[in-house]
SEVO-967233 format. One line per field, with one value per atom (N, C-alpha, C, O): residue number from 1; residue in three letters; chain; x, y, z. Coordinates in steps of 0.05 Angstrom, whole numbers, always signed. Example, Ala and Ser with C-alpha at 12.3 -4.5 7.8 and 13.67 -1.06 7.14 Angstrom:
REM residues 2
k = (1 1 1 1 2 2 2 2) $
r = (ala ala ala ala ser ser ser ser) $
c = (A A A A A A A A) $
east = (+264 +246 +264 +285 +257 +273 +258 +268) $
north = (-114 -90 -66 -66 -45 -21 +1 +23) $
up = (+156 +156 +156 +169 +142 +143 +157 +161) $
***
This chain:
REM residues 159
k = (1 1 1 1 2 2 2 2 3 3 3 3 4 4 4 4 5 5 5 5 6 6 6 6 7 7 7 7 8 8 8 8 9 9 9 9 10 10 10 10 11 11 11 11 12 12 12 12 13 13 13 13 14 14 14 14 15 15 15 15 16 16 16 16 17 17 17 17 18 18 18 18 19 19 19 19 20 20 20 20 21 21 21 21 22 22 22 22 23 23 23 23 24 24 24 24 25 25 25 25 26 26 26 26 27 27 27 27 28 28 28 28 29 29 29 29 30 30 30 30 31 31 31 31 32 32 32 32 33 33 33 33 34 34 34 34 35 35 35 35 36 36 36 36 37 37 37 37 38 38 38 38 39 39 39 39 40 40 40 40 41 41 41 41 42 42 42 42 43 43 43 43 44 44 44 44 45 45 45 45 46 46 46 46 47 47 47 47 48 48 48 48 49 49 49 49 50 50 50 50 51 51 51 51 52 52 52 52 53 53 53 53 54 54 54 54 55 55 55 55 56 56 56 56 57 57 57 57 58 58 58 58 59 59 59 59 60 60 60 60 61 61 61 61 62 62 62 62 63 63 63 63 64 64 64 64 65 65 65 65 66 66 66 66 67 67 67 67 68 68 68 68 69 69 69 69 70 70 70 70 71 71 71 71 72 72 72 72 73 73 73 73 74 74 74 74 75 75 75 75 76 76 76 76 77 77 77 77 78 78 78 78 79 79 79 79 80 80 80 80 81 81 81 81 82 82 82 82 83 83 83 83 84 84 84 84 85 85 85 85 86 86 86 86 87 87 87 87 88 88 88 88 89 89 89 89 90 90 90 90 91 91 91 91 92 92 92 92 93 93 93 93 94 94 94 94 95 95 95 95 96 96 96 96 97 97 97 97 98 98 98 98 99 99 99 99 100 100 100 100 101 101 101 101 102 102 102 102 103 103 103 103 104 104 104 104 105 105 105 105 106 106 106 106 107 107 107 107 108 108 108 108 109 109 109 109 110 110 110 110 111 111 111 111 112 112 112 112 113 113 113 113 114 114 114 114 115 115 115 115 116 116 116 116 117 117 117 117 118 118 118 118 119 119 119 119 120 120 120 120 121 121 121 121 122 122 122 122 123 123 123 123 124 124 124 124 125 125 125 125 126 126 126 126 127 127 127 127 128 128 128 128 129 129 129 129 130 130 130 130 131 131 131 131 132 132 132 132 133 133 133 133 134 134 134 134 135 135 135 135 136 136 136 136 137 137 137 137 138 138 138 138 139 139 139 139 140 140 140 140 141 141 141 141 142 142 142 142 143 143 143 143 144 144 144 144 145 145 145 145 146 146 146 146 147 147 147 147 148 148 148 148 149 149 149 149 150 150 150 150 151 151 151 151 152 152 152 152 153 153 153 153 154 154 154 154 155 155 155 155 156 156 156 156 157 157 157 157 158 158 158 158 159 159 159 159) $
r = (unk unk unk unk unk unk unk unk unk unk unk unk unk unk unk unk unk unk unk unk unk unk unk unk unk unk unk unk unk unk unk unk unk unk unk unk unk unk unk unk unk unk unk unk unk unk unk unk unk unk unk unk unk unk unk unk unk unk unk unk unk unk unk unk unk unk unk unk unk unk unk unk unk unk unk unk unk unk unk unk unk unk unk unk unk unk unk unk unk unk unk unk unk unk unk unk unk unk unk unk unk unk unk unk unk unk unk unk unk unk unk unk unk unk unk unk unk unk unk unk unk unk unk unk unk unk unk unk unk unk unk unk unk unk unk unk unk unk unk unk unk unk unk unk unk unk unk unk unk unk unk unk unk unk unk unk unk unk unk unk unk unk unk unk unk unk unk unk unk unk unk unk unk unk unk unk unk unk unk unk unk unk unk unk unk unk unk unk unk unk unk unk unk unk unk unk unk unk unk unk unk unk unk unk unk unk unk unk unk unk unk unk unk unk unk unk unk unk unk unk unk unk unk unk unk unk unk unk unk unk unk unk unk unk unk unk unk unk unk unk unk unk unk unk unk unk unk unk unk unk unk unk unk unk unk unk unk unk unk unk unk unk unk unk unk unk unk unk unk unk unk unk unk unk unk unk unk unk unk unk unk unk unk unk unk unk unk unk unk unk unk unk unk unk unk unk unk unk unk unk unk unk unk unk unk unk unk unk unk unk unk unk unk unk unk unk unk unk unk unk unk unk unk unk unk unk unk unk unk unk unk unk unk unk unk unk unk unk unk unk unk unk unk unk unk unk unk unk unk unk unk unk unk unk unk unk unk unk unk unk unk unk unk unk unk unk unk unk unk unk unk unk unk unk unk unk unk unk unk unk unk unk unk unk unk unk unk unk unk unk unk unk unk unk unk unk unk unk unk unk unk unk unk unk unk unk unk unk unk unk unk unk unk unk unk unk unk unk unk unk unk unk unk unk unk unk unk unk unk unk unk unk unk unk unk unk unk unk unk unk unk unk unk unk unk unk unk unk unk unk unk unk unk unk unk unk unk unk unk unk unk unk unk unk unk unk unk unk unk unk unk unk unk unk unk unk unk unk unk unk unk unk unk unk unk unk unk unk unk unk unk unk unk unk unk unk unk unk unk unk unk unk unk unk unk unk unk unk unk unk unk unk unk unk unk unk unk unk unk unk unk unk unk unk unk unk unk unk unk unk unk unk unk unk unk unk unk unk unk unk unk unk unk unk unk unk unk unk unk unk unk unk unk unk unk unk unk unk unk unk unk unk unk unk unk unk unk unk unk unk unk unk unk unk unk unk unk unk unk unk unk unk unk unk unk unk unk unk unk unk unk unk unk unk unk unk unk unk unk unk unk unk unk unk unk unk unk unk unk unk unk unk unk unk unk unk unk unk unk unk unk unk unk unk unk unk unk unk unk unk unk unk unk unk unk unk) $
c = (A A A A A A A A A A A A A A A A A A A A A A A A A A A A A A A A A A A A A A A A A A A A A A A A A A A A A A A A A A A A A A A A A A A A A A A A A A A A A A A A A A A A A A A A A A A A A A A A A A A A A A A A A A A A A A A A A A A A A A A A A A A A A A A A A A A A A A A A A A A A A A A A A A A A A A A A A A A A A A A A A A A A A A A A A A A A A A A A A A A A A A A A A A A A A A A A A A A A A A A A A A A A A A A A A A A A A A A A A A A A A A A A A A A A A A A A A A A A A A A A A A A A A A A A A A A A A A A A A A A A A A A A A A A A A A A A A A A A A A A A A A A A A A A A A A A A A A A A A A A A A A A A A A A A A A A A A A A A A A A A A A A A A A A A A A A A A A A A A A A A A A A A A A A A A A A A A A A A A A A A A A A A A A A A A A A A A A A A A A A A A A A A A A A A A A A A A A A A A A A A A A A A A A A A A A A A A A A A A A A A A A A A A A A A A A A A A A A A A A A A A A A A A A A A A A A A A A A A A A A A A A A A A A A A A A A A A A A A A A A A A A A A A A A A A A A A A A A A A A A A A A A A A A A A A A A A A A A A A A A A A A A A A A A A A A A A A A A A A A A A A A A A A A A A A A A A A A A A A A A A A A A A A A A A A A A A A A A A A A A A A A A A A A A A A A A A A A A A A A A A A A A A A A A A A A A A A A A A A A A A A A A A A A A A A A A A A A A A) $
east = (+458 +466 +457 +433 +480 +465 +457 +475 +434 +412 +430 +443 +424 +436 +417 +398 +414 +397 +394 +416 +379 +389 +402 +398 +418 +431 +400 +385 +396 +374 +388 +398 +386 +393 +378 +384 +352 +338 +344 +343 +354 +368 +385 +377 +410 +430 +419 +415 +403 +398 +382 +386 +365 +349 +367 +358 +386 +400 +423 +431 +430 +445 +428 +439 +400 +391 +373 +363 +378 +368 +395 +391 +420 +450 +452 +462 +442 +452 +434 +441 +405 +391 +390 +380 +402 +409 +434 +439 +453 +479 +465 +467 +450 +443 +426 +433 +408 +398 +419 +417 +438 +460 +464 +457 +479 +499 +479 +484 +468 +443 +443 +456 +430 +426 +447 +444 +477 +487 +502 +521 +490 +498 +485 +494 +457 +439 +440 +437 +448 +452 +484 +485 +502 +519 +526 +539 +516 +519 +487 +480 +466 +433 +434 +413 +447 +442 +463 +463 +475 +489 +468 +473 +451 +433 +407 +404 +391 +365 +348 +334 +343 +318 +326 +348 +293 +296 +306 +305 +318 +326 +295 +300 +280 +256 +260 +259 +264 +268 +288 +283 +319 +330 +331 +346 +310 +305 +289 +293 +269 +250 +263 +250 +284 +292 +319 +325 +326 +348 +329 +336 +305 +292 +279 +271 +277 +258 +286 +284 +308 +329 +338 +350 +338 +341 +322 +331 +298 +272 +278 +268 +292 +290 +314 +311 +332 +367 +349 +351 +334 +323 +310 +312 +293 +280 +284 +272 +310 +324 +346 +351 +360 +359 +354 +370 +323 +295 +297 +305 +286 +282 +300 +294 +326 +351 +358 +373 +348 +350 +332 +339 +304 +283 +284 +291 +277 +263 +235 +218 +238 +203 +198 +213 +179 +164 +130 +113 +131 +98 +96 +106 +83 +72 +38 +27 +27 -11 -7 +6 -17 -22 -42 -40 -66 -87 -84 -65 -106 -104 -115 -127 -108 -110 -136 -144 -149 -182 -202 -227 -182 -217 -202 -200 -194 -188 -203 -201 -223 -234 -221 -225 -203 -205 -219 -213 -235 -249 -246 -242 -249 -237 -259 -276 -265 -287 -275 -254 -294 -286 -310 -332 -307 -315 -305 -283 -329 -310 -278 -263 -272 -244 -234 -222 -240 -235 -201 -189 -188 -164 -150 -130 -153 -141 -146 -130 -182 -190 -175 -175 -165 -161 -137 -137 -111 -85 -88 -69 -107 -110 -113 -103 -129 -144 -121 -115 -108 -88 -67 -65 -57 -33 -45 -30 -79 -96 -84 -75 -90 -96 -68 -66 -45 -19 -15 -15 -12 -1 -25 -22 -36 -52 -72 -95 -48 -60 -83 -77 -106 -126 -151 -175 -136 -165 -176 -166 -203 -220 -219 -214 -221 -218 -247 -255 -265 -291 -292 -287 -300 -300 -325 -342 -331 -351 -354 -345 -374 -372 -398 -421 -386 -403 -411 -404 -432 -444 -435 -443 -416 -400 -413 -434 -404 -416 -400 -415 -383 -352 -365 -385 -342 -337 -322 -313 -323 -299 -311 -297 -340 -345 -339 -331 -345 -338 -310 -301 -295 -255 -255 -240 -267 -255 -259 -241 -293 -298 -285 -287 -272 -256 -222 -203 -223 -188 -197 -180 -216 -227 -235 -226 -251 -257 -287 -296 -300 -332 -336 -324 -354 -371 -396 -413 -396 -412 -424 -410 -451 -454 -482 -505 -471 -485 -508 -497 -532 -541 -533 -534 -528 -526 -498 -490 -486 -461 -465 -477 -440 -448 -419 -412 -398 -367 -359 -373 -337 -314 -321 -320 -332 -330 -358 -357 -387 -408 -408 -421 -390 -391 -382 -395 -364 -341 -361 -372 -376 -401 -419 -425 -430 -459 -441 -455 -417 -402 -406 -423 -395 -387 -415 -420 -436 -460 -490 -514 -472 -496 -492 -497 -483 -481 -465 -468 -445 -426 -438 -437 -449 -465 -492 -499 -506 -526 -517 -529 -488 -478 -481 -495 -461 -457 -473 -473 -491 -516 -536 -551 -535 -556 -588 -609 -581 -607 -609 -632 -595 -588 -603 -600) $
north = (+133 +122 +93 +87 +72 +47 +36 +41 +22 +14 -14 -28 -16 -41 -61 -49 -83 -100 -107 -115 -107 -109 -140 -154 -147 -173 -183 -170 -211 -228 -255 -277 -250 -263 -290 -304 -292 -312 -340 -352 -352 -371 -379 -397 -365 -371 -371 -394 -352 -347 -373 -382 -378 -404 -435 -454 -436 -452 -456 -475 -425 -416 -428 -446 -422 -428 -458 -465 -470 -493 -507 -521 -503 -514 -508 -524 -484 -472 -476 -467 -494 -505 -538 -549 -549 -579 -580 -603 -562 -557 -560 -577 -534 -530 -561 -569 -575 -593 -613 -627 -617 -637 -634 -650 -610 -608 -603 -609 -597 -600 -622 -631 -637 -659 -673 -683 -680 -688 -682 -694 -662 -647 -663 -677 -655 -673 -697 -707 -712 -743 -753 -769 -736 -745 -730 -743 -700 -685 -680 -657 -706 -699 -677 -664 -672 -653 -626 -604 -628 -605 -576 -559 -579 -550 -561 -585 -546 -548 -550 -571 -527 -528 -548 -557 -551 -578 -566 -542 -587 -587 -575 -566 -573 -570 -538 -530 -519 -495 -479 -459 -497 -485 -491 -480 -512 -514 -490 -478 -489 -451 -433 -414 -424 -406 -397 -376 -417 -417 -417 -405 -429 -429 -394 -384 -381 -353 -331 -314 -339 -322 -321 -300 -350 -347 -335 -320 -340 -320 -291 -276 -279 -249 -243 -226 -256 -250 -249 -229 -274 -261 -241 -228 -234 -209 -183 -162 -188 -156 -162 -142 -191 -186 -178 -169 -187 -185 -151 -137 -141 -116 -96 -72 -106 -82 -92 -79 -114 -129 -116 -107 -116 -106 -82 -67 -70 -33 -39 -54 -15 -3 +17 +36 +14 +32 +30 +12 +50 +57 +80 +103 +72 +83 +75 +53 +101 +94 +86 +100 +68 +59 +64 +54 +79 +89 +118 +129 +134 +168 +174 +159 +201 +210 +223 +230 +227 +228 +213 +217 +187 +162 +158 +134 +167 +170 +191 +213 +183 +193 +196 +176 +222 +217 +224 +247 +212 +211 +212 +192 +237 +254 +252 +267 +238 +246 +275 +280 +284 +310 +321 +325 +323 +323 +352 +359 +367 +397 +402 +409 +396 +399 +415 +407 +448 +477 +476 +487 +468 +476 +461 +473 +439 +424 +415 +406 +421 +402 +428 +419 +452 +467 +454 +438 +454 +446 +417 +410 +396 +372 +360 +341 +376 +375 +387 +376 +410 +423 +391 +380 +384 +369 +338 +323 +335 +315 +315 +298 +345 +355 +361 +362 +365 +362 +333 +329 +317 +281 +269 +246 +276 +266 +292 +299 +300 +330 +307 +286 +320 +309 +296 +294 +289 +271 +285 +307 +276 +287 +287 +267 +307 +304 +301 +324 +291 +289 +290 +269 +319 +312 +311 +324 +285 +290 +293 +279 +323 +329 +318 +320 +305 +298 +311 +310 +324 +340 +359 +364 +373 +387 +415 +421 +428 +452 +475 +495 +479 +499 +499 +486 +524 +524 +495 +494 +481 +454 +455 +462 +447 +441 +476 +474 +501 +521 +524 +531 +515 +514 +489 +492 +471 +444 +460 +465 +467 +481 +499 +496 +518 +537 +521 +533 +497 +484 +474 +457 +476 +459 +434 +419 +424 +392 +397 +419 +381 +378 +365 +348 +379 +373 +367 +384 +332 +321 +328 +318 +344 +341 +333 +338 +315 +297 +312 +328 +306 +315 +306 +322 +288 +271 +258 +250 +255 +249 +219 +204 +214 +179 +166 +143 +198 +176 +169 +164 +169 +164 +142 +146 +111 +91 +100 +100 +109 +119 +137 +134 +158 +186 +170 +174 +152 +137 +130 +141 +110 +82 +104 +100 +125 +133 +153 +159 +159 +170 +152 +157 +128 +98 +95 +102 +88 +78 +106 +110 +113 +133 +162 +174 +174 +204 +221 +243 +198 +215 +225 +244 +195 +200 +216 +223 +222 +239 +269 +287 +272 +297 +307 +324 +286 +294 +295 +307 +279 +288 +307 +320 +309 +330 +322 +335 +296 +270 +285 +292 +289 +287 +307 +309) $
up = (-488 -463 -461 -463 -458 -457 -425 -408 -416 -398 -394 -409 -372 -366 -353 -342 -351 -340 -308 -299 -293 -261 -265 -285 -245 -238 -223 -208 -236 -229 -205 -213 -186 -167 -153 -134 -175 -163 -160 -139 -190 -192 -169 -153 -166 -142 -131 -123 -115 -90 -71 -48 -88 -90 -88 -75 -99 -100 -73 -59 -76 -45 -24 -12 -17 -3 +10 +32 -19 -9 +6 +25 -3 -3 +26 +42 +36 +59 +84 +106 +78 +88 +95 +114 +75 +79 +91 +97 +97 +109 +144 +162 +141 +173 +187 +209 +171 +184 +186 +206 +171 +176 +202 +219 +205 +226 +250 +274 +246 +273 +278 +297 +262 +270 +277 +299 +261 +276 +302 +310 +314 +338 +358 +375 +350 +367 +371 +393 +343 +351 +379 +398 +369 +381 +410 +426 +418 +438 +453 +459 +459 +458 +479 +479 +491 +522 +506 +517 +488 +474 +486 +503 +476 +458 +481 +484 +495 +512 +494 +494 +469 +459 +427 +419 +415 +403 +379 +373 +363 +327 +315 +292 +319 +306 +311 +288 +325 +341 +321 +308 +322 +305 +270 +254 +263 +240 +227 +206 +249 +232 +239 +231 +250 +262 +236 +226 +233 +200 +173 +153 +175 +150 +155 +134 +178 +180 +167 +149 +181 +171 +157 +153 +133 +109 +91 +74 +94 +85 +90 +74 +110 +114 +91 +73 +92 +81 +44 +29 +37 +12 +10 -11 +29 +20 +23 +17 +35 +40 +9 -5 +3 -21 -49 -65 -51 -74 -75 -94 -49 -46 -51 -52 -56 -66 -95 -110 -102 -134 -154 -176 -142 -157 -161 -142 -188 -194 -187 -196 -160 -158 -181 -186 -193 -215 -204 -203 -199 -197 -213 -210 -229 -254 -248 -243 -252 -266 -295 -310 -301 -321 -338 -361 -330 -341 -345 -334 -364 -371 -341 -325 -339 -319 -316 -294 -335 -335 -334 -338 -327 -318 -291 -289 -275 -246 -237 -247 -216 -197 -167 -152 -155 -125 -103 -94 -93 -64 -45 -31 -35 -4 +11 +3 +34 +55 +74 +86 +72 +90 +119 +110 +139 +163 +172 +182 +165 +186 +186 +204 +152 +155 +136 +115 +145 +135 +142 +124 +158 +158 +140 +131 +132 +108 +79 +63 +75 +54 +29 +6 +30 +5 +4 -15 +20 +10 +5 -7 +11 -1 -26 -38 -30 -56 -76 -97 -67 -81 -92 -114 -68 -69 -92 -104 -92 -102 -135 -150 -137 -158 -176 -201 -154 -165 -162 -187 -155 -160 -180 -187 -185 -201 -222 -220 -244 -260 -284 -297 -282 -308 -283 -286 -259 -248 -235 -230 -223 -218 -184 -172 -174 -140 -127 -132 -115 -112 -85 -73 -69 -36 -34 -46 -10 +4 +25 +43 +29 +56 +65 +56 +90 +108 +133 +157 +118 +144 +161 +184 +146 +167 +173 +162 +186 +196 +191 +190 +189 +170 +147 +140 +130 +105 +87 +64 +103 +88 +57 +38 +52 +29 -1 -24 +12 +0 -11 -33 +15 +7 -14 -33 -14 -30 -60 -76 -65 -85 -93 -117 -88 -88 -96 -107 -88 -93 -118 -125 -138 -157 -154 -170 -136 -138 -136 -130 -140 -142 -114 -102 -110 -81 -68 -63 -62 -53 -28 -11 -14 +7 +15 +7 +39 +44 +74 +89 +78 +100 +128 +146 +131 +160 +159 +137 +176 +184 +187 +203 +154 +158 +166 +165 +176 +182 +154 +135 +157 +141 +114 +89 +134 +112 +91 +66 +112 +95 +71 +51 +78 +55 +38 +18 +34 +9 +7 -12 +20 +3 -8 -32 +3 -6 -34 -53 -33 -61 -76 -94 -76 -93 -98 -121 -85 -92 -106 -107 -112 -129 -128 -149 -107 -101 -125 -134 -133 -153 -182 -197 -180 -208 -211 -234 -190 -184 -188 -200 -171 -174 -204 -214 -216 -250 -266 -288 -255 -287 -274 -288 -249 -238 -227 -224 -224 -219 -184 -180 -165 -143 -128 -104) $
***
């Protein structure tokens, strides 16, 4: 099957748009010069207002020109993902499930913070390793106190 190359539009488009920008200040301006009470608001007004719309018209062009590829680029076993979890028995098993399906080989790492449920038993049970923390440090804390030592404490058994 032969692959075809996307059409690269930057060239023209760029060129379209400077063309279609020195057009608009012409005729503005000479609107203004010869009709001054023509238009209320100033040449300056409809100068950004053509340069904003020409900016959108490229980027709704770029954006249908370009291939999105999101690809990981790394093995899937030096990816670590980091779930804070808060008393959250009704979701952390199908999380971790869905963790563990978008990303097969990495490692899912919840930490529970302080919760009072089964949350950290279900995570364990979805296969992810489980950080728990004594005191409730909120969302951004469980990540920092994971990131800054907890994980690695977990794994070698320092902790």
């Amino acid at each position: 099957m032969k692959t075809r190359k996307p059409v690269r539009l930057d060239g023209y488009f760029v060129t379209l748009v400077a063309a279609l920008l020195v057009g608009y200040v012409a005729i503005f301006s000479y609107l203004f010069y010869r009709y001054p009470n023509f238009y209320p608001v100033s040449s300056l007004f409809f100068f950004l207002l053509t340069a904003l719309l020409i900016d959108g018209i490229k980027v709704i062009v770029e954006s249908f020109s370009k291939p999105h590829q999101h690809k990981i680029k790394t093995e899937p076993e030096k990816i670590t993902v980091v779930i804070p979890c808060h008393n959250g028995k009704d979701t952390i098993f199908e999380t971790v499930r869905e963790a563990k399906k978008a990303l097969p080989g990495a490692e899912v790492l919840v930490v529970d913070d302080a919760s009072t449920d089964e949350s950290a038993e279900l995570a364990q049970s979805a296969g992810a390793k489980v950080l728990i923390l004594e005191e409730n440090l909120g969302k951004v804390g469980a990540i920092h106190e994971a990131l800054s030592g907890g994980y690695y404490a977990l794994c070698t058994g320092d902790g």
